[in-house]
PAVEXTI-487958 format. One record per residue (C-alpha): x, y, z; residue in one letter. Coordinates in steps of 0.5 Angstrom, whole numbers, padded with zeros to 4 digits, always signed. Layout:
N
XYZA
...
***
This chain:
520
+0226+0204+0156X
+0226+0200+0162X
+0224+0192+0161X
+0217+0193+0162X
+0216+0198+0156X
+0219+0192+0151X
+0214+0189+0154X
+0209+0193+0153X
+0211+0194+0145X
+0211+0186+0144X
+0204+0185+0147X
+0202+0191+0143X
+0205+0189+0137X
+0205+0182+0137X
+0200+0180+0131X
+0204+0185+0126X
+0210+0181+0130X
+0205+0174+0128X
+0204+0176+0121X
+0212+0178+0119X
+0215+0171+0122X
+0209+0168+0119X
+0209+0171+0112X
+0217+0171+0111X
+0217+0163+0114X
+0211+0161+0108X
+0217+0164+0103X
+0222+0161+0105X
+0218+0155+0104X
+0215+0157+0098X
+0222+0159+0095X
+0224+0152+0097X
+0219+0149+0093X
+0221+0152+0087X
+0228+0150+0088X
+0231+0144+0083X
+0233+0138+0088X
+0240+0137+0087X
+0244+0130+0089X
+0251+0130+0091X
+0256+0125+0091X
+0263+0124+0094X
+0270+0120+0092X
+0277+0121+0096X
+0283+0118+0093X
+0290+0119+0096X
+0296+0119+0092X
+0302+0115+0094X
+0310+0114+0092X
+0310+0108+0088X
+0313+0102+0090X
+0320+0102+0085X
+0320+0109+0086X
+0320+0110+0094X
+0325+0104+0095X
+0331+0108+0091X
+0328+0115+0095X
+0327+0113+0101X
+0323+0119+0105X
+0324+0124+0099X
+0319+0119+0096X
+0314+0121+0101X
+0315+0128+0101X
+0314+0128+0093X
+0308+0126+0093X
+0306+0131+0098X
+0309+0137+0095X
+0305+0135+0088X
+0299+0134+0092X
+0297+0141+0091X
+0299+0141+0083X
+0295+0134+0082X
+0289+0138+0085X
+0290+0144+0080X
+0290+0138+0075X
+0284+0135+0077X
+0280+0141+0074X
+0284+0142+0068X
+0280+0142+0061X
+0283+0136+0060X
+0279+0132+0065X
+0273+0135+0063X
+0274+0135+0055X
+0275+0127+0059X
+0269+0126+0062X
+0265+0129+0057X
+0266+0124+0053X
+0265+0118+0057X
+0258+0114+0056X
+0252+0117+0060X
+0255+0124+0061X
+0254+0129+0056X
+0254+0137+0055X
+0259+0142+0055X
+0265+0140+0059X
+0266+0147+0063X
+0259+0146+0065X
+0261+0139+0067X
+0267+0143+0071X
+0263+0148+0075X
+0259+0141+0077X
+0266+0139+0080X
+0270+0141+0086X
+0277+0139+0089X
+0279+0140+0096X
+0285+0138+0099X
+0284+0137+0106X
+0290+0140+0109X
+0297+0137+0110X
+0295+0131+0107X
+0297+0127+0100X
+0289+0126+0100X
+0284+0129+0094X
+0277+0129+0095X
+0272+0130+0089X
+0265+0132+0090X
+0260+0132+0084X
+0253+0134+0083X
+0246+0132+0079X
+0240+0133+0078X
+0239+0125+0079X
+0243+0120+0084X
+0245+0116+0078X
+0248+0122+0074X
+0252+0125+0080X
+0255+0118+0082X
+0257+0117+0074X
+0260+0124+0073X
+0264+0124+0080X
+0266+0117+0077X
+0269+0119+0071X
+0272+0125+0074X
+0276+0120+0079X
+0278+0116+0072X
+0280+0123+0068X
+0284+0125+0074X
+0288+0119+0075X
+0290+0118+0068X
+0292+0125+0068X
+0297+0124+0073X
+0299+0118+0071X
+0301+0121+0065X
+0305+0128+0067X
+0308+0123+0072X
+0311+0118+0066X
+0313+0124+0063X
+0317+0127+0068X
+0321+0120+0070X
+0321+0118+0063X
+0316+0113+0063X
+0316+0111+0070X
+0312+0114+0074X
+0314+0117+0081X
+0307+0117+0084X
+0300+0112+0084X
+0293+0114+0085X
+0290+0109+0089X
+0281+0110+0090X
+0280+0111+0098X
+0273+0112+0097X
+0269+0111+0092X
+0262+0114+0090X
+0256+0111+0093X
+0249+0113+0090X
+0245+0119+0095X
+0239+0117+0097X
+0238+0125+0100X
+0238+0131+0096X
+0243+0136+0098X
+0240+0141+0096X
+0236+0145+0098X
+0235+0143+0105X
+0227+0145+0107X
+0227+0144+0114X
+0233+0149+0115X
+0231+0154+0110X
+0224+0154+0113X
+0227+0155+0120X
+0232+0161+0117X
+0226+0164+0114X
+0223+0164+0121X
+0228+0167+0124X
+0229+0173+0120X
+0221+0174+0120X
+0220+0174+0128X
+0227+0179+0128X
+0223+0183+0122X
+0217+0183+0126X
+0220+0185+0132X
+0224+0191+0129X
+0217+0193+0126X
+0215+0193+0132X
+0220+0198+0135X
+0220+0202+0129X
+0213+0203+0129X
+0214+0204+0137X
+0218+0209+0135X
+0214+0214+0131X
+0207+0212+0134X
+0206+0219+0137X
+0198+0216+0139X
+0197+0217+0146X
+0194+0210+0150X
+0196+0209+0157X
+0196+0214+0163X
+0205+0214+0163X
+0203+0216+0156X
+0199+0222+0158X
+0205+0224+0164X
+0211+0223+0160X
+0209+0227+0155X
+0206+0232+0158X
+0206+0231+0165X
+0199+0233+0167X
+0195+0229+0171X
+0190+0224+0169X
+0183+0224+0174X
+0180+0219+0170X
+0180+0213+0164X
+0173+0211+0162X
+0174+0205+0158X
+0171+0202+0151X
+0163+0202+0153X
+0159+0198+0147X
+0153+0199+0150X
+0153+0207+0151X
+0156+0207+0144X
+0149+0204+0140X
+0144+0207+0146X
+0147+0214+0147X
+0151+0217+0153X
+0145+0215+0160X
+0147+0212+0166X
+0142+0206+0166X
+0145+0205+0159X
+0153+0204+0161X
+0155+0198+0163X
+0159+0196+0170X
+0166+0198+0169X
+0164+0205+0166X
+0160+0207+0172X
+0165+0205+0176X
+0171+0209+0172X
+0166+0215+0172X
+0165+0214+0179X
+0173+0215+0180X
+0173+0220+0176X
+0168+0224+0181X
+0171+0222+0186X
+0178+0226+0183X
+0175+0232+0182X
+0171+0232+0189X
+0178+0231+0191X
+0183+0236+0187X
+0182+0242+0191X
+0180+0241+0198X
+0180+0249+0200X
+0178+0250+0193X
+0174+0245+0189X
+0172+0247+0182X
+0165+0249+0181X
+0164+0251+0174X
+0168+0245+0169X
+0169+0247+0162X
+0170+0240+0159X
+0173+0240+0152X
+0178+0235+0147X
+0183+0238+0143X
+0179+0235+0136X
+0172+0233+0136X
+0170+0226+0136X
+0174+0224+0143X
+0168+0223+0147X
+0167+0230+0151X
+0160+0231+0149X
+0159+0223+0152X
+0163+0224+0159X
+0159+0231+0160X
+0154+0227+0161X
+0156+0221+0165X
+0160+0225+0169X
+0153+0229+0170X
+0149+0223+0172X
+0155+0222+0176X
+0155+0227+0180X
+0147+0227+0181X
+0147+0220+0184X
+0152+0223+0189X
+0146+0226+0192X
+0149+0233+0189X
+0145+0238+0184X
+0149+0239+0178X
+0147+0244+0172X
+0150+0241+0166X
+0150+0247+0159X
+0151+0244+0153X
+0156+0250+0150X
+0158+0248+0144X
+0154+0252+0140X
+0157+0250+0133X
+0155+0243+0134X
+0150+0242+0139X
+0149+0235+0142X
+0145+0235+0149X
+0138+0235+0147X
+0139+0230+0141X
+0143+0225+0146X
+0139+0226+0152X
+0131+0227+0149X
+0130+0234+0151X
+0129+0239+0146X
+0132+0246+0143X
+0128+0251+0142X
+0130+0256+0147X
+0137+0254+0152X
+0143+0257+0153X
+0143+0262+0146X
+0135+0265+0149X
+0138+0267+0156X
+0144+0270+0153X
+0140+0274+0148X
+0136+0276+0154X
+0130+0272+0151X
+0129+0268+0157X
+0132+0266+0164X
+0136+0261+0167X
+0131+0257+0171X
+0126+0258+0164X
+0130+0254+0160X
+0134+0249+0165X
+0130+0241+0163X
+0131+0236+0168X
+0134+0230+0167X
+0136+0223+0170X
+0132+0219+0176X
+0135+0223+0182X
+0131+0230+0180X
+0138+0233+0181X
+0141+0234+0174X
+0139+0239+0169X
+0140+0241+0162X
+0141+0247+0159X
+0140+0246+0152X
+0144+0251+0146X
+0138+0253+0143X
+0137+0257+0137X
+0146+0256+0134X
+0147+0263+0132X
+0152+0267+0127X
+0158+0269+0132X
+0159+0263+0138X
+0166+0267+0140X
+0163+0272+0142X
+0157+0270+0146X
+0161+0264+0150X
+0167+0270+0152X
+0162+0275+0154X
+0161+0277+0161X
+0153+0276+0160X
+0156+0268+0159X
+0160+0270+0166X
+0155+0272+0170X
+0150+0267+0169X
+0155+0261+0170X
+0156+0264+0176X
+0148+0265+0178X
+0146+0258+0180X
+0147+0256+0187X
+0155+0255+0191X
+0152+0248+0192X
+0151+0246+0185X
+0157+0243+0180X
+0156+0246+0173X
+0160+0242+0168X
+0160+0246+0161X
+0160+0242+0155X
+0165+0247+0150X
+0167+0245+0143X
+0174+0243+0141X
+0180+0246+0144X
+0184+0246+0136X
+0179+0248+0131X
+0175+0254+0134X
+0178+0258+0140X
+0171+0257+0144X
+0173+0253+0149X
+0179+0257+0151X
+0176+0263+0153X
+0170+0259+0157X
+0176+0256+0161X
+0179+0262+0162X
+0173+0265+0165X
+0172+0259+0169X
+0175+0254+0174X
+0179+0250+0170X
+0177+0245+0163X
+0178+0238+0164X
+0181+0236+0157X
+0179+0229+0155X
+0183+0225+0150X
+0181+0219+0145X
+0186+0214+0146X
+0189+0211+0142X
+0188+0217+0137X
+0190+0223+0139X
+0197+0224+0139X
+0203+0228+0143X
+0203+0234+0139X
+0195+0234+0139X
+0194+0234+0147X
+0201+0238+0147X
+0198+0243+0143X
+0192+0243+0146X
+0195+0244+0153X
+0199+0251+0151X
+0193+0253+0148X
+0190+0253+0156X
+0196+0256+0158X
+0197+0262+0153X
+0189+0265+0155X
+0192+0262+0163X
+0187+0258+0163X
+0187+0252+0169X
+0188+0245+0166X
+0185+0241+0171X
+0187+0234+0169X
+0186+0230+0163X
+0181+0224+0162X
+0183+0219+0157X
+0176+0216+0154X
+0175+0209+0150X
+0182+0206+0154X
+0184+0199+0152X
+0182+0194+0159X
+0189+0193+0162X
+0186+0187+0168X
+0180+0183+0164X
+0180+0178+0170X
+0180+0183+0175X
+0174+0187+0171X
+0171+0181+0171X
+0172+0178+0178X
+0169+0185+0181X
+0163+0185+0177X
+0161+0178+0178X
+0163+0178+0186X
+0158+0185+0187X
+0153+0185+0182X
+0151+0178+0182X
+0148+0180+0191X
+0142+0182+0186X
+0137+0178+0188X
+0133+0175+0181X
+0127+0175+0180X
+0123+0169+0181X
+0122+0165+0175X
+0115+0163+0174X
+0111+0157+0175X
+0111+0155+0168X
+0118+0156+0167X
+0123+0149+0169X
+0130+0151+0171X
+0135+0147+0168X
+0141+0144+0174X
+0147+0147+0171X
+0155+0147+0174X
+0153+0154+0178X
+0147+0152+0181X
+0152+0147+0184X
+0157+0152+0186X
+0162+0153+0181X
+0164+0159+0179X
+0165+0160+0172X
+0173+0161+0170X
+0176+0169+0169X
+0181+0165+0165X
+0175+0164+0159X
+0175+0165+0152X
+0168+0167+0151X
+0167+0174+0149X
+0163+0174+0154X
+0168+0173+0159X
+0168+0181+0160X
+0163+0185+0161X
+0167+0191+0159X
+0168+0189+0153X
+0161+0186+0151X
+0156+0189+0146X
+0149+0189+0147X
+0146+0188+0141X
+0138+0191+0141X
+0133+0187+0138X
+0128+0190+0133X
+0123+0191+0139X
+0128+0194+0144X
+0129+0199+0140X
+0122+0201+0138X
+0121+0201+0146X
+0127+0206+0147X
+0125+0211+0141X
+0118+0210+0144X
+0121+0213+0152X
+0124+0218+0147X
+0119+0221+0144X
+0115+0221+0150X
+0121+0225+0154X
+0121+0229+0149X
+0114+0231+0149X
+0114+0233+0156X
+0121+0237+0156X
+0117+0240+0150X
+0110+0242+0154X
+0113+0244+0161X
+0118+0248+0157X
+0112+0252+0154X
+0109+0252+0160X
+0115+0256+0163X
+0116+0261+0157X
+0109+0262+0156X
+0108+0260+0149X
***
């Protein structure tokens, strides 16, 4: 993975990454809430040659004491000291319990004993260092005496004594919150990348390539507009129109001796949006000034009349039964007069069988060189319908969901293509995230806003505002409205009453003219 790619993991995952450094870090703190607070307290004494005692030794004085200095520091924590403390005025319990609140260090090649005690409260823990410094001073003395015959060789002299805390040295909250960070963010970053790992789903074109290595003609991005109102043209907004346009564009361009002219378009599960691009590629390719034929093949669950207004009593079924002829059953659709629709028809009991027959072949190959047919088939991995159309046509154009169809899908997809030799002419990525907000929305201001408005009406007052004055509203905005690609048209109830209406009225003129061809 180069650099680019662990970027792309933590600009992918950064609310997971978010949440763990968060919930691991409120732990840490909820946990140190929930912690005793403990003081401690300190004293250091160090241990010396006695006066008398040294003048008669000399060096040998001083070298005791510090040869001893490591049994004084054993003695220290002997029950004798602590049976002492525990029966001295303001400490009580167990004297082992009041042992494990003591430690005893030596620091090294010193003749210094340094005593830490701690307590629920300052006072306690400066008591019991106290009478600990005290038990430890009597003790000594003590062995000393015996050893010398009553006089003692070495004297315990205080150095520091213990001072009352005024901070709790335990537990430390600032610290370990920032432990808690820290362990939460390497927690979410390894998630990130585990997930990585294993996510299988393809997003990205480099997903497609990598995976696979075919090639990827278009990226239709999420339209929330032609979700709510249907697969139309006057529905999608710019970003849509525009990378259906390039979609068009690529396949005009994909073989220039040889252009495709009959195109099955299918996906490798239902709901990747194959039915949606047949569509808009169709109205595409008619506003391009070209005639185009698009056949609603998908015999199984058929999409185009409902999708497009028209009606299903007689379509692509009818004229492979030998019931009606093309031109019959072909409704127009669109403004430009050069998009048409054959709809499924009646759905019959044996799909396979009518799409893979030869009467299929011919009548695909009938209409005129000049026009493009684009064959809307089923899925690739539940029915074998769409293989056997693209085995029989110019190619399939295969079209993914992304951020749902994963690797082993579209890998298995593709084999299938192959195993009937059929052509895979590229692969669509439909509902793609948008990789470039400002760019999407300083294009779209920049050649949508030469339309001229209408004039408001005399009764209307227009309110002065920042961009009467020339300022250009921020591409860096927050506001959701900020990218029209991203934006979803909310239909009022008399926007909707008024489109079901225009509906309802399509579809009553397809109904009547197809009559009128038929002879009903």
């Amino acid at each position: 993975m180069e650099l680019r790619d662990y970027l792309v993991v933590l600009r992918r995952r950064w609310i997971a990454i978010a949440l763990c450094t968060v919930l691991v870090g409120g732990l840490a703190f909820v946990w140190v809430s929930m912690q005793p607070r403990v003081y401690s307290a300190s004293s250091t004494v160090i241990v010396t040659p006695t006066v008398s005692w040294a003048a008669g030794n000399g060096s040998v004085a001083e070298d005791y004491a510090k040869t001893r200095i490591g049994s004084y520091a054993v003695v220290a924590k002997s029950d004798q000291v602590a049976l002492y403390a525990s029966e001295q005025e303001g400490l009580s319990g167990d004297p082992y319990a009041l042992g494990a609140r003591v430690s005893v260090t030596n620091p090294g090649d010193t003749a210094l004993l340094r005593f830490t005690a701690t307590g629920a409260t300052p006072e306690s823990a400066r008591r019991l260092a106290e009478v600990w410094v005290e038990g430890t001073t009597l003790a000594i003395n003590e062995i000393e005496s015996t050893a010398q015959d009553g006089d003692a060789a070495v004297t315990v002299t205080t150095l520091e004594a213990p001072r009352l805390p005024m901070f709790a040295s335990s537990p430390k909250p600032k610290q370990s919150v920032a432990v808690g960070l820290v362990l939460g963010l390497v927690l979410g970053i390894a998630y990130a990348f585990v997930r990585a790992s294993l996510d299988r789903r393809v997003r990205t074109r480099e997903d497609v390539e990598k995976a696979v290595g075919a090639p990827v003609v278009g990226i239709l991005p999420w339209d929330g507009t032609v979700a709510k109102r249907g697969p139309d043209s006057e529905h999608a907004t710019f970003p849509m129109t525009e990378a259906v346009r390039q979609l068009r564009t690529n396949l005009q361009f994909m073989d220039v001796d040889h252009p495709p002219r009959v195109i099955v378009v299918t996906s490798p599960l239902p709901g990747d949006g194959k039915s949606t691009t047949s569509v808009l590629l169709a109205q595409a390719i008619a506003e391009s000034g070209r005639d185009v034929v698009l056949i609603d093949a998908d015999l199984r669950r058929p999409s185009m009349a409902r999708a497009l207004g028209l009606v299903d009593t007689a379509g692509l079924t009818s004229v492979l039964a030998g019931q009606a002829t093309a031109e019959q059953v072909l409704q127009e659709a669109g403004p430009t007069g050069r998009m048409k629709v054959m709809t499924s028809g009646p759905i019959p009991p044996n799909p396979s069988e009518l799409v893979g027959s030869e009467a299929m072949r011919t009548m695909l190959y009938s209409f005129p060189d000049d026009a493009i047919v684009l064959v809307d088939s089923p899925p690739l991995l539940p029915v074998t319908d769409a293989s056997v159309l693209a085995a029989r046509t110019d190619g399939a154009l295969v079209v993914l969901r992304a951020g749902s169809t994963t690797v082993d899908t579209l890998t298995e997809a593709l084999a299938i293509l192959e195993r009937v030799r059929g052509r895979a002419l590229g692969v669509v990525l439909n509902r793609a995230a948008s990789t470039s907000r400002r760019l999407a929305y300083t294009y779209t201001s920049t050649y949508t806003s030469a339309r001229p408005e209408p004039a408001a009406s005399p009764a209307t007052t227009v309110e002065p505002s920042a961009v009467d004055e020339g300022e250009q509203p921020s591409p860096d905005s927050d506001s959701p409205s900020a990218d029209p690609a991203l934006e979803a048209v909310e239909l009022g109830p008399e926007d909707s009453e008024h489109w079901l209406e225009e509906r309802a009225e399509r579809e009553r003129a397809a109904q009547e003219e197809l009559r009128a061809r038929l002879g009903l």
